[in-house]
PDB file of N, CA, C and O in Angstrom:
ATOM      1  N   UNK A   1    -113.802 138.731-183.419  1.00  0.00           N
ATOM      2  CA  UNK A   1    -113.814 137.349-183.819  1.00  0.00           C
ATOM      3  C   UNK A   1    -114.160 136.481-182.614  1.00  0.00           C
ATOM      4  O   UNK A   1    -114.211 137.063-181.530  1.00  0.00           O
ATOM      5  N   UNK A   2    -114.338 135.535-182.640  1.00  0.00           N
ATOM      6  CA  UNK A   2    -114.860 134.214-181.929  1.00  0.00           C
ATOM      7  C   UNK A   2    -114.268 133.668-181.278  1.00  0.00           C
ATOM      8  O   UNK A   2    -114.876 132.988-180.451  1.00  0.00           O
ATOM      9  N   UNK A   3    -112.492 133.632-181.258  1.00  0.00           N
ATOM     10  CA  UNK A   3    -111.486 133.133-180.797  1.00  0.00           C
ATOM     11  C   UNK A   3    -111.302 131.844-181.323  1.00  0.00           C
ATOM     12  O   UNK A   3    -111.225 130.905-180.530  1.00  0.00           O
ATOM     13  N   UNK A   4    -111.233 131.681-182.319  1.00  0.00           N
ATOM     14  CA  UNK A   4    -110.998 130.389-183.463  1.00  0.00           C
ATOM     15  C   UNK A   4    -109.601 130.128-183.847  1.00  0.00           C
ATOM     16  O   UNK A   4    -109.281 129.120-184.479  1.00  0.00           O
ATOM     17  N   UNK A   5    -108.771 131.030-183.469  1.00  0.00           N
ATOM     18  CA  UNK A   5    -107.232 131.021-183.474  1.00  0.00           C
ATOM     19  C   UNK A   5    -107.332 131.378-185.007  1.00  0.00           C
ATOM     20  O   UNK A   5    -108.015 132.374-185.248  1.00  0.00           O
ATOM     21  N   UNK A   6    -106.590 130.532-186.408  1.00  0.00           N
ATOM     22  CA  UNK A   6    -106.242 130.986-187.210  1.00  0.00           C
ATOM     23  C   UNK A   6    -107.645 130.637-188.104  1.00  0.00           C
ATOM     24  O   UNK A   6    -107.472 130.369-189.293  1.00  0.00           O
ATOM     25  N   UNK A   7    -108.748 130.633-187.675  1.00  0.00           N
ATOM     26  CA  UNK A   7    -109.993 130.495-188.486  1.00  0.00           C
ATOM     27  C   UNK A   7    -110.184 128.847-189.022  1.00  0.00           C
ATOM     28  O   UNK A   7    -110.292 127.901-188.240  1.00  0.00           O
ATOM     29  N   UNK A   8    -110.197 128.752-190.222  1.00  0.00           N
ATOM     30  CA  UNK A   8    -110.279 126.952-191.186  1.00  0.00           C
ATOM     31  C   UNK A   8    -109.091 127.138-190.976  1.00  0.00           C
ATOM     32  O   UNK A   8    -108.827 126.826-189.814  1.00  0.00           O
ATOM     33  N   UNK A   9    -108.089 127.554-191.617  1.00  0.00           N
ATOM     34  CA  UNK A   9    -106.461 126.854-191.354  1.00  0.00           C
ATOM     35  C   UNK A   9    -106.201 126.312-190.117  1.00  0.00           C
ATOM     36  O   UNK A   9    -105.351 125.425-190.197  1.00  0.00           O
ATOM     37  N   UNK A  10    -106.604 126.505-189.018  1.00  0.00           N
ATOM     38  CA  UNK A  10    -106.497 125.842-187.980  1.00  0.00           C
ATOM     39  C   UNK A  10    -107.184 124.371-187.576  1.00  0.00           C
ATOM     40  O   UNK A  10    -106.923 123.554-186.693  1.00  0.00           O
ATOM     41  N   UNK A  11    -107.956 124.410-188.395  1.00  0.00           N
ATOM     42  CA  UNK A  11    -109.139 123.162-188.157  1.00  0.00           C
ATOM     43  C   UNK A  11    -108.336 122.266-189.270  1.00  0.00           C
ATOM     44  O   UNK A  11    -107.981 121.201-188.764  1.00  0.00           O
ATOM     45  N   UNK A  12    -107.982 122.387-190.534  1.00  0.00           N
ATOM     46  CA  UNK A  12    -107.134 121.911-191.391  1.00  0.00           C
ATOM     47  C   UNK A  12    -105.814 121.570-190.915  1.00  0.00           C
ATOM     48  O   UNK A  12    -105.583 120.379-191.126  1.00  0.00           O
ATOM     49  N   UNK A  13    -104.786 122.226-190.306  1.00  0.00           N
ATOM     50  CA  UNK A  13    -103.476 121.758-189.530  1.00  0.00           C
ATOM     51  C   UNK A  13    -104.408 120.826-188.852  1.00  0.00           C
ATOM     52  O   UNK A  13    -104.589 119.697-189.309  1.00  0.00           O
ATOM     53  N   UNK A  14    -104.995 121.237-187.805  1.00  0.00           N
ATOM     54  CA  UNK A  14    -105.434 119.821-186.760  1.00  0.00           C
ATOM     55  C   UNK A  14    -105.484 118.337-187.126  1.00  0.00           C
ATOM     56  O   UNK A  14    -104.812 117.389-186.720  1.00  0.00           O
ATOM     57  N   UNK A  15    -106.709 118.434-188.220  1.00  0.00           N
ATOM     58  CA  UNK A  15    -107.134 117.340-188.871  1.00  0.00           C
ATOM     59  C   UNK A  15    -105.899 116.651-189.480  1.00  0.00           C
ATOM     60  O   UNK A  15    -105.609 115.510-189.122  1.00  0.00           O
ATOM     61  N   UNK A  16    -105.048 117.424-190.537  1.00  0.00           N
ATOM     62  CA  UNK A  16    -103.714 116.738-190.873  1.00  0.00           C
ATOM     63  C   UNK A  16    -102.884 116.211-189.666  1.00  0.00           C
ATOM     64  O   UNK A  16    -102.700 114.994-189.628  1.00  0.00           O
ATOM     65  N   UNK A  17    -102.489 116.793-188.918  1.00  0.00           N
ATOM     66  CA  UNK A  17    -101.783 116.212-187.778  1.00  0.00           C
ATOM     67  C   UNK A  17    -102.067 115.043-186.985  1.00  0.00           C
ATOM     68  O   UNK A  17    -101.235 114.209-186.627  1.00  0.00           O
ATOM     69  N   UNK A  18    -103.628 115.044-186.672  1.00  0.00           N
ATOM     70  CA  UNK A  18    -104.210 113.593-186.663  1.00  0.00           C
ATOM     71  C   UNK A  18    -104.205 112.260-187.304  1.00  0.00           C
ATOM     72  O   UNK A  18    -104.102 111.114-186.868  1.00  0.00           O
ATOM     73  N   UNK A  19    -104.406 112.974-188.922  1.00  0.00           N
ATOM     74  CA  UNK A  19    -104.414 112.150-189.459  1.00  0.00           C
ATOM     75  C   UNK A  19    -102.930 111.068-189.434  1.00  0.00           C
ATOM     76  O   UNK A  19    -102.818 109.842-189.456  1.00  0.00           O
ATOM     77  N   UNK A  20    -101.938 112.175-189.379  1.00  0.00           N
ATOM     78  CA  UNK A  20    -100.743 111.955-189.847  1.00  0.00           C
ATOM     79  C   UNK A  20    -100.376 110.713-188.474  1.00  0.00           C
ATOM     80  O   UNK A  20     -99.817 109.659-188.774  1.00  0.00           O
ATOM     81  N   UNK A  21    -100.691 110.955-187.299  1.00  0.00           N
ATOM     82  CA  UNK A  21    -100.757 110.100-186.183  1.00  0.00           C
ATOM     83  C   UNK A  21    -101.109 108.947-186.463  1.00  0.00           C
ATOM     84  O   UNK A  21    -100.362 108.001-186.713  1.00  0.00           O
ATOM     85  N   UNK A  22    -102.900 108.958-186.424  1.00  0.00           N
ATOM     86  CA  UNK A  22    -103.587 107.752-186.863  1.00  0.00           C
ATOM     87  C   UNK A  22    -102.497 107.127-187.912  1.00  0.00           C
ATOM     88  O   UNK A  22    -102.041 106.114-187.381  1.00  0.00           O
ATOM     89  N   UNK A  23    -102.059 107.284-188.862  1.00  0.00           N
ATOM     90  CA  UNK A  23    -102.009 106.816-190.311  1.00  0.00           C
ATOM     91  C   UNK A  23    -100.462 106.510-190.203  1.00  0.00           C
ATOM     92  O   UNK A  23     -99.947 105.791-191.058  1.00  0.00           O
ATOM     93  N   UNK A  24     -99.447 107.224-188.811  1.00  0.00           N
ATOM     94  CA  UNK A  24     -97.924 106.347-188.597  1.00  0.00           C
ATOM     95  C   UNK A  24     -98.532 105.632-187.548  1.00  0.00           C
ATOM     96  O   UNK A  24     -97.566 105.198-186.921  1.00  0.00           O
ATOM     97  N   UNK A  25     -99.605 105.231-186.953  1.00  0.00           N
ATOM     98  CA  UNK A  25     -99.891 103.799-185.536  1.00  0.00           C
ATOM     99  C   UNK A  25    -100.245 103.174-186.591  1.00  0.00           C
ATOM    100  O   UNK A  25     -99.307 102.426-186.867  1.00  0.00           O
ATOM    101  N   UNK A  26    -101.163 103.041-187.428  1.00  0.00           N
ATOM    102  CA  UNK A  26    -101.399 102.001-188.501  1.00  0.00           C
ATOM    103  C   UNK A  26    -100.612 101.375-189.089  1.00  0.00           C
ATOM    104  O   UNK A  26    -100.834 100.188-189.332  1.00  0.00           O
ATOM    105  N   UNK A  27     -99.102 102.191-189.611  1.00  0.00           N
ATOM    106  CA  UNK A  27     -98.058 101.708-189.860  1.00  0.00           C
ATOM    107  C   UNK A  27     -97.089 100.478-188.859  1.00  0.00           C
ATOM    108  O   UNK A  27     -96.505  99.395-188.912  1.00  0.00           O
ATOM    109  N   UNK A  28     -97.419 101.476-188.081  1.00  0.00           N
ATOM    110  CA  UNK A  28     -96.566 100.894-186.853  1.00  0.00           C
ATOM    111  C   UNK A  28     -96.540  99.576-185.974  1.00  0.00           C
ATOM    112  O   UNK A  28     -95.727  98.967-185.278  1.00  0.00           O
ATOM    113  N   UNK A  29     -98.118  99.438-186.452  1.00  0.00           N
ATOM    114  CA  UNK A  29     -98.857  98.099-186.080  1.00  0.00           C
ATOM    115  C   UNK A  29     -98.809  96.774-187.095  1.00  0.00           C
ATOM    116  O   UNK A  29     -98.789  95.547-186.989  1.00  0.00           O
ATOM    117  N   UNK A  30     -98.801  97.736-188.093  1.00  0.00           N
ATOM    118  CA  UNK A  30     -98.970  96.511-189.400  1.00  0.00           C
ATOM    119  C   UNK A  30     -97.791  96.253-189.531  1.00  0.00           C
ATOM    120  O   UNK A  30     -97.511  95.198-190.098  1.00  0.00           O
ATOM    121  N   UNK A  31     -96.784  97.072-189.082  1.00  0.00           N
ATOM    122  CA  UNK A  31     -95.166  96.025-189.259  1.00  0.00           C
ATOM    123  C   UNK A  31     -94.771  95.464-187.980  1.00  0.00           C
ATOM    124  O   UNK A  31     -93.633  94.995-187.976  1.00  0.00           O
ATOM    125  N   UNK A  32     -95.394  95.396-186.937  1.00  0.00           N
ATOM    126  CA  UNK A  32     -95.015  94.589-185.822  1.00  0.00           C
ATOM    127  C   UNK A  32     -95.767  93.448-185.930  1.00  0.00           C
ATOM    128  O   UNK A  32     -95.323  92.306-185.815  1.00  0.00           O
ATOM    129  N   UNK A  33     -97.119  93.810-186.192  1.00  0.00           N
ATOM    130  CA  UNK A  33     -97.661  92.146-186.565  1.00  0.00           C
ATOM    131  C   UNK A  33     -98.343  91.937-187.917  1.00  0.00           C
ATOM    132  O   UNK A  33     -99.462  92.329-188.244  1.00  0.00           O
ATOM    133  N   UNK A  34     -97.398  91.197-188.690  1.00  0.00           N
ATOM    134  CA  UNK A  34     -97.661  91.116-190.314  1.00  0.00           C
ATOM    135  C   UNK A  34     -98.841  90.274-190.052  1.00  0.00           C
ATOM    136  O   UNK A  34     -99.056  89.831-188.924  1.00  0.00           O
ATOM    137  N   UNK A  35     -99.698  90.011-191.166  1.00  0.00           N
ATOM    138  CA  UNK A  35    -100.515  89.082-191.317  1.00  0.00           C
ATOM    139  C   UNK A  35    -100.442  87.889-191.431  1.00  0.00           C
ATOM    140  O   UNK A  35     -99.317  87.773-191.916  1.00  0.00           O
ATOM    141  N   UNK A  36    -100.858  86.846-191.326  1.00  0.00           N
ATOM    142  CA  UNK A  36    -100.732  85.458-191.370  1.00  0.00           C
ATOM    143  C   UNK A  36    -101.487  85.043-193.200  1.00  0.00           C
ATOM    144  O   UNK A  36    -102.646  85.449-193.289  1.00  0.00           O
ATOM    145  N   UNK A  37    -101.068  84.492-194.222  1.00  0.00           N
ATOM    146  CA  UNK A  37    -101.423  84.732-194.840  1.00  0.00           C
ATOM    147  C   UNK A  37    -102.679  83.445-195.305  1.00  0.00           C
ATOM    148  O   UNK A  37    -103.749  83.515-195.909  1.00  0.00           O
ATOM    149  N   UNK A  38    -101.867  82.247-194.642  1.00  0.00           N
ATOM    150  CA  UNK A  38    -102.958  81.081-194.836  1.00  0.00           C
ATOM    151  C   UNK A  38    -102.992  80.461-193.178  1.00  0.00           C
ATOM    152  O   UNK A  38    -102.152  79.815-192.551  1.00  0.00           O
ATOM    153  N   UNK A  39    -104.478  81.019-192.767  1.00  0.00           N
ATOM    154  CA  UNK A  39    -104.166  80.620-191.220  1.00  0.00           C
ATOM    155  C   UNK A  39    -105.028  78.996-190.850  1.00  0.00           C
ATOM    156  O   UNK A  39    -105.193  78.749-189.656  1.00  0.00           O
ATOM    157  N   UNK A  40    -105.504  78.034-191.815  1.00  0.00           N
ATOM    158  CA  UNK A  40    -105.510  77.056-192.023  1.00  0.00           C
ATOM    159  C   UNK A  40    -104.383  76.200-191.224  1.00  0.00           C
ATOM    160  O   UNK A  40    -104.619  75.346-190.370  1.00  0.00           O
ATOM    161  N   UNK A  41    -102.565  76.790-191.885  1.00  0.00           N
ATOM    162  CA  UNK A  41    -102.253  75.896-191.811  1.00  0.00           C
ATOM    163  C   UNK A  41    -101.348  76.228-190.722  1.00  0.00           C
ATOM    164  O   UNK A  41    -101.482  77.316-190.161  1.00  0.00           O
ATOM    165  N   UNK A  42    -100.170  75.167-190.251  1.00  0.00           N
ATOM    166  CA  UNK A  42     -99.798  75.391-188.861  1.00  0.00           C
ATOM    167  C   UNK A  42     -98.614  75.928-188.958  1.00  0.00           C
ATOM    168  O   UNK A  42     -98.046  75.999-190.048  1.00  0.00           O
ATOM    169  N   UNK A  43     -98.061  76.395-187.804  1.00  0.00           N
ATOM    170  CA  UNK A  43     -97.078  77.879-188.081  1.00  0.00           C
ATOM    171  C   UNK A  43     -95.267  77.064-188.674  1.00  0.00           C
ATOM    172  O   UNK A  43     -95.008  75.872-188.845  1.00  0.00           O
ATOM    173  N   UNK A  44     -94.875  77.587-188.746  1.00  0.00           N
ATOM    174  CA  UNK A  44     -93.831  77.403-189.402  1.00  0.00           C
ATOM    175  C   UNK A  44     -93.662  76.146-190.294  1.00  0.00           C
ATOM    176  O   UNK A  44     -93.135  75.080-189.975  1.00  0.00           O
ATOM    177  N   UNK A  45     -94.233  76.504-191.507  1.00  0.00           N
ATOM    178  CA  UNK A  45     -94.329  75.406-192.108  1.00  0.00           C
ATOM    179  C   UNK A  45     -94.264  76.280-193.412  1.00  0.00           C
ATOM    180  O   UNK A  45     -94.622  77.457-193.405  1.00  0.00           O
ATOM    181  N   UNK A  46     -93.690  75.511-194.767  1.00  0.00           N
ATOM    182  CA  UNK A  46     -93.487  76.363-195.949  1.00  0.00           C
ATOM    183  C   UNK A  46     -94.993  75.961-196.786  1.00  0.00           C
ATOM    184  O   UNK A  46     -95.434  74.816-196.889  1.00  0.00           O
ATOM    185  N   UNK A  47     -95.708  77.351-197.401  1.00  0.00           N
ATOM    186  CA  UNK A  47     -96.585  77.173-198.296  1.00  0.00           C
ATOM    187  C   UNK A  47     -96.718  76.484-199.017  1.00  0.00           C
ATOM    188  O   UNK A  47     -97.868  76.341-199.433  1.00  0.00           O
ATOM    189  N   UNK A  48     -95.427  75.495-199.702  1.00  0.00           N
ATOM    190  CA  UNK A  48     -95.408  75.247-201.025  1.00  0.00           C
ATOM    191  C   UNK A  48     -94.779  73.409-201.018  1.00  0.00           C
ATOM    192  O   UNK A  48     -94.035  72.812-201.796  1.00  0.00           O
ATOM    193  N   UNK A  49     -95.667  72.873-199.470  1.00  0.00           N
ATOM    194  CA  UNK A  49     -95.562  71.607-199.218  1.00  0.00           C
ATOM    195  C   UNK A  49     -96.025  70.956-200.298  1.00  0.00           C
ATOM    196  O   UNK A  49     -96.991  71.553-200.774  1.00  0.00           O
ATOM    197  N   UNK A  50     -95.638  69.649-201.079  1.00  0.00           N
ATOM    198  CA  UNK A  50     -96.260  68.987-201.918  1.00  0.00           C
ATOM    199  C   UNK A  50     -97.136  68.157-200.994  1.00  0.00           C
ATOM    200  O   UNK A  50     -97.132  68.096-199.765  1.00  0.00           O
ATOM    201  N   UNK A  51     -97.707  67.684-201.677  1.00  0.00           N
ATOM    202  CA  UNK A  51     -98.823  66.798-200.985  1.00  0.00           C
ATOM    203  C   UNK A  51     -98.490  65.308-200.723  1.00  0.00           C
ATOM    204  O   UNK A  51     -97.553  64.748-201.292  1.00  0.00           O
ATOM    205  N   UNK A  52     -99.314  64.689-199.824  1.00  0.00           N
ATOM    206  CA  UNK A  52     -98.258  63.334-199.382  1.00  0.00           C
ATOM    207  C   UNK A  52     -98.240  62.504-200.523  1.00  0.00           C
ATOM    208  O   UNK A  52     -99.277  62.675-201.165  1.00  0.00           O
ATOM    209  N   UNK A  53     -97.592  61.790-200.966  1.00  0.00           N
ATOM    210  CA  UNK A  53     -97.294  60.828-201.327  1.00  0.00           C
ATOM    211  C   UNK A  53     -96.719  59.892-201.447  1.00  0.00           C
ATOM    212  O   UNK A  53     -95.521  60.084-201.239  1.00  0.00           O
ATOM    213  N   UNK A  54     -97.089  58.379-201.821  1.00  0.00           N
ATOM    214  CA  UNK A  54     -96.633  57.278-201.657  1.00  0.00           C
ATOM    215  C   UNK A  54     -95.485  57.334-201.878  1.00  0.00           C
ATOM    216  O   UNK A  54     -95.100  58.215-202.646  1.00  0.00           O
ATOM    217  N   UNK A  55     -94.570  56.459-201.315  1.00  0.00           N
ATOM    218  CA  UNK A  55     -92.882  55.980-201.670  1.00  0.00           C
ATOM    219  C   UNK A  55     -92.860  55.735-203.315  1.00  0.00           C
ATOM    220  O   UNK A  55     -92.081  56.193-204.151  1.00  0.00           O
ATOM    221  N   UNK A  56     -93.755  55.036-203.441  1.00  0.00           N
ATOM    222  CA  UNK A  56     -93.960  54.434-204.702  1.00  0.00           C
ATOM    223  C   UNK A  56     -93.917  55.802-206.020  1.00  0.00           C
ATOM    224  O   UNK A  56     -93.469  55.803-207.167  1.00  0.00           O
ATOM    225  N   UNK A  57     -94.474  56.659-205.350  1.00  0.00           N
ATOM    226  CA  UNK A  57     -94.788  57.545-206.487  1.00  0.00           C
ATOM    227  C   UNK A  57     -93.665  59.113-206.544  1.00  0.00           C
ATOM    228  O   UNK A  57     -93.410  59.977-207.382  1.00  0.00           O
ATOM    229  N   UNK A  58     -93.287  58.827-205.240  1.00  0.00           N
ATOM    230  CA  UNK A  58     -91.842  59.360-205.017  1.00  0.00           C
ATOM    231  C   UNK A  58     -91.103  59.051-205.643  1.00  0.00           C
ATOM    232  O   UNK A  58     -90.676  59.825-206.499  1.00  0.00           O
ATOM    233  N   UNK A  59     -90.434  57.328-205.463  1.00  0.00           N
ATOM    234  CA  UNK A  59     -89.386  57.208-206.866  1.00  0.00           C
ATOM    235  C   UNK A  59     -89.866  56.989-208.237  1.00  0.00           C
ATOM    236  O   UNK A  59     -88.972  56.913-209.080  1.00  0.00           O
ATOM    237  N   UNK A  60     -91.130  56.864-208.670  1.00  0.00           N
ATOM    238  CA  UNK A  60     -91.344  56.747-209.846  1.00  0.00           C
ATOM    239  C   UNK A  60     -90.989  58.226-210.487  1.00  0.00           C
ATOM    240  O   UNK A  60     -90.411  58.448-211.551  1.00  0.00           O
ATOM    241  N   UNK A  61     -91.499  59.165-209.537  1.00  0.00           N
ATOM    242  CA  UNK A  61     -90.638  60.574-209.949  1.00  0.00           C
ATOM    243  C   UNK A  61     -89.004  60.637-210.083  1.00  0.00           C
ATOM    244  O   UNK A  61     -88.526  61.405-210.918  1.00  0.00           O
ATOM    245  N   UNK A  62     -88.437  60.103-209.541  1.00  0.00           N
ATOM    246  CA  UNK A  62     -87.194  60.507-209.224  1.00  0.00           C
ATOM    247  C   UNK A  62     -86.477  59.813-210.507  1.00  0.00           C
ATOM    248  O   UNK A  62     -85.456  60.210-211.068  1.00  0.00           O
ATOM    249  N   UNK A  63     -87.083  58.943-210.756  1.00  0.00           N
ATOM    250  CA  UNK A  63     -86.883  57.565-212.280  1.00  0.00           C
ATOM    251  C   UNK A  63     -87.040  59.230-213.483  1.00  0.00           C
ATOM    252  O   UNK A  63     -86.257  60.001-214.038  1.00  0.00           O
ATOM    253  N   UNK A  64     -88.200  59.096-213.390  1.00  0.00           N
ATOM    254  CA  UNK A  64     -88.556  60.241-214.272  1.00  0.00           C
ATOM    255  C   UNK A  64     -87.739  61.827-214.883  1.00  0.00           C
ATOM    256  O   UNK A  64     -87.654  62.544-215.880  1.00  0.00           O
ATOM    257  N   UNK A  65     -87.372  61.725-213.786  1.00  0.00           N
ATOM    258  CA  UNK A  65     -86.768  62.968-213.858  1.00  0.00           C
ATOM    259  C   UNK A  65     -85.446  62.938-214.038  1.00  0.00           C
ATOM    260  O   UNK A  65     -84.824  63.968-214.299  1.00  0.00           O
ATOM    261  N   UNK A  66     -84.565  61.149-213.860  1.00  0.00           N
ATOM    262  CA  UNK A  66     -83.247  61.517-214.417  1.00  0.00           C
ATOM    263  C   UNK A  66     -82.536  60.831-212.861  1.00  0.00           C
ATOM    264  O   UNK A  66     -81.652  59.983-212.983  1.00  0.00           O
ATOM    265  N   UNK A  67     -82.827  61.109-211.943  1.00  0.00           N
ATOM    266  CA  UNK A  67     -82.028  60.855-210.664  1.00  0.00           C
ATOM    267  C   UNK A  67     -81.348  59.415-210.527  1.00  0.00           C
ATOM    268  O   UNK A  67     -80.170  59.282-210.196  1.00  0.00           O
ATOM    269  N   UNK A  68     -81.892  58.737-210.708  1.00  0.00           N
ATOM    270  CA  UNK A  68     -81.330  56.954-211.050  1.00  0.00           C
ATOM    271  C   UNK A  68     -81.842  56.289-212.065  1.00  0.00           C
ATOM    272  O   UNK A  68     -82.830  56.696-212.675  1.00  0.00           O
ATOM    273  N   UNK A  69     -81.208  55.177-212.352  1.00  0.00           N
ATOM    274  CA  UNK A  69     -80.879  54.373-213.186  1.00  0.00           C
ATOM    275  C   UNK A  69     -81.932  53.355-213.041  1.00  0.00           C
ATOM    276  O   UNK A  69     -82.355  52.965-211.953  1.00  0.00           O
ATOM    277  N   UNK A  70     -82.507  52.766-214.687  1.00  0.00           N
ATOM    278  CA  UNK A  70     -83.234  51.483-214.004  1.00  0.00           C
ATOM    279  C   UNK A  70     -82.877  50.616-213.423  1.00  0.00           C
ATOM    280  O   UNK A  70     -83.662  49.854-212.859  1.00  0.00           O
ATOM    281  N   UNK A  71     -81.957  50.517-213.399  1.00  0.00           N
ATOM    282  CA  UNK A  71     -81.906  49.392-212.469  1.00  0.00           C
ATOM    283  C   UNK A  71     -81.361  49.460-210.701  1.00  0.00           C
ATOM    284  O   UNK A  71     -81.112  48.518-209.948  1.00  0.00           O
ATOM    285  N   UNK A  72     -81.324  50.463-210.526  1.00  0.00           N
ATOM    286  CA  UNK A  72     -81.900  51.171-209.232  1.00  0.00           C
ATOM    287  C   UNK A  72     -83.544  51.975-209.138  1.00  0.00           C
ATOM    288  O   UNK A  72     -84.287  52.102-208.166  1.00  0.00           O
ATOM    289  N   UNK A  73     -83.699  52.389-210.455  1.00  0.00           N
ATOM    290  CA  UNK A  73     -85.684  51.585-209.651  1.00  0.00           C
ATOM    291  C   UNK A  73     -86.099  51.096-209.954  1.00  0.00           C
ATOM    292  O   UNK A  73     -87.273  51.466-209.969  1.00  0.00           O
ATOM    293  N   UNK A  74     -85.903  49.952-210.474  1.00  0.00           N
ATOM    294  CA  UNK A  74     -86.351  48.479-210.392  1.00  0.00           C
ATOM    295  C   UNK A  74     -85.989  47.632-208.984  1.00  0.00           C
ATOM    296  O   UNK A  74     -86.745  46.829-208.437  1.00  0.00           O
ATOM    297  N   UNK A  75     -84.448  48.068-208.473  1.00  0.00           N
ATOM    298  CA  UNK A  75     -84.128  47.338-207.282  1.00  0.00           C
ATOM    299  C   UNK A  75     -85.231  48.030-205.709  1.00  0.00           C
ATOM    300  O   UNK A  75     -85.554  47.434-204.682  1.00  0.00           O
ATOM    301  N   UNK A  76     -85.529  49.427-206.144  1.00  0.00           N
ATOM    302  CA  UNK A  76     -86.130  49.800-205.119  1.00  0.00           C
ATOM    303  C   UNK A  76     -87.522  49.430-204.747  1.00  0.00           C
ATOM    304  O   UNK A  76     -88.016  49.171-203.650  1.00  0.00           O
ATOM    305  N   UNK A  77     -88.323  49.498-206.656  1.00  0.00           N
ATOM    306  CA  UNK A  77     -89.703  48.701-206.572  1.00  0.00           C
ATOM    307  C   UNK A  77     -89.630  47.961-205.711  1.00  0.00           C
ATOM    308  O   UNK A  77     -90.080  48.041-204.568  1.00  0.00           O
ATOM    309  N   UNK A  78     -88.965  47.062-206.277  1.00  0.00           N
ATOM    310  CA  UNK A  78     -88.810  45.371-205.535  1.00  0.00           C
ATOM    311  C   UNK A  78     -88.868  45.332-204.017  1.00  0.00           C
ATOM    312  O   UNK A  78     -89.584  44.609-203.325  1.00  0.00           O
ATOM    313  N   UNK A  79     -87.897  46.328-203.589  1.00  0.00           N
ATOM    314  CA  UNK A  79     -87.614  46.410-201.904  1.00  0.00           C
ATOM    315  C   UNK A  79     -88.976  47.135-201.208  1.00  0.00           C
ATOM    316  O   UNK A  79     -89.360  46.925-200.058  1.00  0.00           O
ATOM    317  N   UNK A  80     -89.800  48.308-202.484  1.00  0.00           N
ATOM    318  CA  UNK A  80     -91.015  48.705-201.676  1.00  0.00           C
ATOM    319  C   UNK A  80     -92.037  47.973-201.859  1.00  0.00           C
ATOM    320  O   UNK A  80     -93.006  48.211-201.137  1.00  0.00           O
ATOM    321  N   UNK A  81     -92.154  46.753-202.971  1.00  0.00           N
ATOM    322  CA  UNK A  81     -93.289  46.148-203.340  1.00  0.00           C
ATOM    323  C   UNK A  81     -93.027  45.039-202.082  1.00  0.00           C
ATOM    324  O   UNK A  81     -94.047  44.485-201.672  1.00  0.00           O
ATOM    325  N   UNK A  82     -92.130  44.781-201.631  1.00  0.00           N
ATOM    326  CA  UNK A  82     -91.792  43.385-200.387  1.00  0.00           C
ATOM    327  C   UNK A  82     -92.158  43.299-199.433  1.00  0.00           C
ATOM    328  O   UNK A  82     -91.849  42.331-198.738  1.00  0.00           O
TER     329      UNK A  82
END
């Protein structure tokens, strides 16, 4: 023989064992540095910012939804329309 050690089974262990390397650093990497998922925006900041809006349209929500009374937003209009 040629001195091939255990013939293809040997070339097969190899390749698995490599692979098995390569394929725990890949691991190993992708959990030390996760991905950034929206890199637009700036770091520590939550995805799920609403968008700016006016005072005005702030409490007209807050009216809406139950949080005060008209006549606490009517008194606030007044104080943001001033």
């Amino acid at each position: 023989m040629m001195g091939f050690g255990m013939g293809g089974l040997g070339l097969i262990f190899m390749l698995l064992f490599w692979g098995v390397i390569i394929a725990l650093a890949i691991w190993l990497l992708s959990s030390l540095f996760p991905r950034v998922k929206n890199m637009s925006s700036p770091p520590f900041t939550t995805q799920h910012d609403e968008p700016s809006q006016t005072p005005l349209e702030i409490l007209q929500r807050r009216y809406a939804r139950g949080e005060i009374s008209k006549t606490e937003y009517e008194e606030m209009r007044q104080g943001l329309e001033a």
